[in-house]
N, C-alpha and C positions, 0 to 999 in steps of 0.2 A: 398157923400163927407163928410158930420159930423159923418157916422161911423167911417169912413178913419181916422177923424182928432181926434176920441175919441180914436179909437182904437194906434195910432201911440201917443198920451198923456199918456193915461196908458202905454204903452210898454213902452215910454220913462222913465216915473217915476219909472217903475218895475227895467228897466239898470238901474239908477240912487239910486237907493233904494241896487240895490245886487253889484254896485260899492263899496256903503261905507259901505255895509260890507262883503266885500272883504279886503276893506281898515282897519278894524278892525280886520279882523283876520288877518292881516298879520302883523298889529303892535301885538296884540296878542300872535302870535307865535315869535315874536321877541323878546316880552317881557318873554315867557317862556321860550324860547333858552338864556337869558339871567340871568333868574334864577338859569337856570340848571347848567351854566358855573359856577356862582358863589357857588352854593350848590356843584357840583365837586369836585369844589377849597378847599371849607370849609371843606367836606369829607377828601379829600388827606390831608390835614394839620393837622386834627383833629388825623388823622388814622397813621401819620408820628410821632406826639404828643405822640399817648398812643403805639406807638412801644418803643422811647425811651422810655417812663416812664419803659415800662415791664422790655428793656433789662438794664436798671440803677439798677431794683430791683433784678431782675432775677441776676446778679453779684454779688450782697450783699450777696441774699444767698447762692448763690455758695460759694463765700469767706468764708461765715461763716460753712459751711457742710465741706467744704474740706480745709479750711486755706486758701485759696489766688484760683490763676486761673481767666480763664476770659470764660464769655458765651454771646450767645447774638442770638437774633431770627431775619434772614433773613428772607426779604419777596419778593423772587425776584416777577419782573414786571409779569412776565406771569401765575403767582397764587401759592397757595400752600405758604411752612413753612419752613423752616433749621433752626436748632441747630447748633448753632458753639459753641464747649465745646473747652477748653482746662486746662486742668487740673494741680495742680502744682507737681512737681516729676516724670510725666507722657510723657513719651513721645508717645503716643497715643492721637490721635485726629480725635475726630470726636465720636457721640454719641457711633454705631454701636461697634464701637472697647473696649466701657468699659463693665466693669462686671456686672453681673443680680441687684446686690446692689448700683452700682454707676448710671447705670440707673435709677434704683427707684430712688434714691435720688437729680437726674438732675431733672426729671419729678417731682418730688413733689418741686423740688425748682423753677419749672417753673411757675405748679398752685400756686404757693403763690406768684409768682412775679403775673400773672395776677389778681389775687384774690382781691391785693393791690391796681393796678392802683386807682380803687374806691371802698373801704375797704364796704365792704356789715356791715349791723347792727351784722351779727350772721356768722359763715361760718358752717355747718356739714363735718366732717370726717370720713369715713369709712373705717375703718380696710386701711388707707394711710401708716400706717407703718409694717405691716403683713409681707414683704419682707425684713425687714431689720435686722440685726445681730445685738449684743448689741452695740458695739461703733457707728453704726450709730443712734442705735435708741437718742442715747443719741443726736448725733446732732439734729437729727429728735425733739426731744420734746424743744432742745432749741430755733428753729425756731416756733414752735406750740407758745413758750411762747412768743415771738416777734410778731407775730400775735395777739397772745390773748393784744397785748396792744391796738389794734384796731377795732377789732371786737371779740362781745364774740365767742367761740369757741365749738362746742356740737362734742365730740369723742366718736367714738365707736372701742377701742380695748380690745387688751386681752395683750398687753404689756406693764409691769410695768412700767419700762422710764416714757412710755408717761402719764401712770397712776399718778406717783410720780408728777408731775407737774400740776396736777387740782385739783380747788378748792374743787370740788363735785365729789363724784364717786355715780353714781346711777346701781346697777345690780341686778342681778339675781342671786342665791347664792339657793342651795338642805338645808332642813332642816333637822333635825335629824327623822324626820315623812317620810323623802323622798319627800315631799313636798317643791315644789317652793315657794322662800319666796324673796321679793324686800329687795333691802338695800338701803341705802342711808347714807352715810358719808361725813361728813363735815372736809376735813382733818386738817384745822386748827383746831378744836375742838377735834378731832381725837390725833394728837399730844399730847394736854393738858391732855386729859383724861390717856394717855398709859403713862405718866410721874407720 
């Protein structure tokens, strides 16, 4: 009989012990099913937040590359990205339908609307305006310089435009020996000297 009553003491304490925490993990799991609701919530709002912001910038530069029009980045529900362009004097709509250079110049005014949402300290540029013909390069470098009020800006091209509008030009330049020789110009100092 005192086995019985040891043995049915421990068992009872062992229920009792794996009740409350039963009873903990199921406030547990309640309390992180309640986290996660709330981190969801803060995700979608946060993620609704920096759409507008994009597609408020993303306009600006459109405006400014082609004079007016409207763009703006869908995100429907079941994943994935749309462009909706519509261009001014255009009656064409829709990315797919513009030319090789009004492409480039959607897509690089998209990276600078995303770039902006939170303007990085520095942004690098590689050869971003290669496709483009002179009048665009020109819009092209006056949006470089609307950037460059936020973040500094490190370009690597070979298009004057965009050249004409930095501070510093660092390159690579053949010497009379045929020898590679670095340059570096300061073009406000540049100007003074050539005057």
């Amino acid at each position: 009989y005192g086995d019985t009553m040891k043995e049915f003491t421990e068992t009872s304490e062992r229920d009792e012990f794996l009740a409350r925490e039963l009873e903990d993990l199921d406030s547990g799991q309640q309390s992180l099913e309640k986290i996660i609701a709330e981190l969801q919530a803060t995700i979608n709002s946060e993620f609704a937040a920096g759409v507008h912001k994009i597609n408020q910038l993303f306009a600006e530069f459109i405006g400014a590359m082609f004079g007016g029009g409207e763009a703006r980045v869908e995100v429907p529900a079941e994943g994935g990205a749309e462009i909706k362009i519509n261009l001014p004097r255009k009656k064409v709509r829709g990315l797919a339908m513009l030319s090789g250079g009004e492409r480039a110049l959607v897509s690089i005014a998209l990276l600078f609307a995303l770039s902006q949402v939170n303007p990085p300290p520095f942004l690098i540029l590689d050869e971003t305006d290669a496709a483009l013909d002179e009048a665009n390069s020109r819009k092209y470098s006056a949006m470089v310089a609307s950037l460059a009020k936020h973040s500094q800006l490190i370009l690597i091209t070979h298009n004057r435009e965009t050249m004409s509008r930095a501070a510093v030009i660092y390159g690579v330049t053949m010497g009379g020996d045929g020898m590679s020789q670095l340059l570096s110009i300061k073009l406000d100092e540049a100007v003074v000297y050539a005057k």
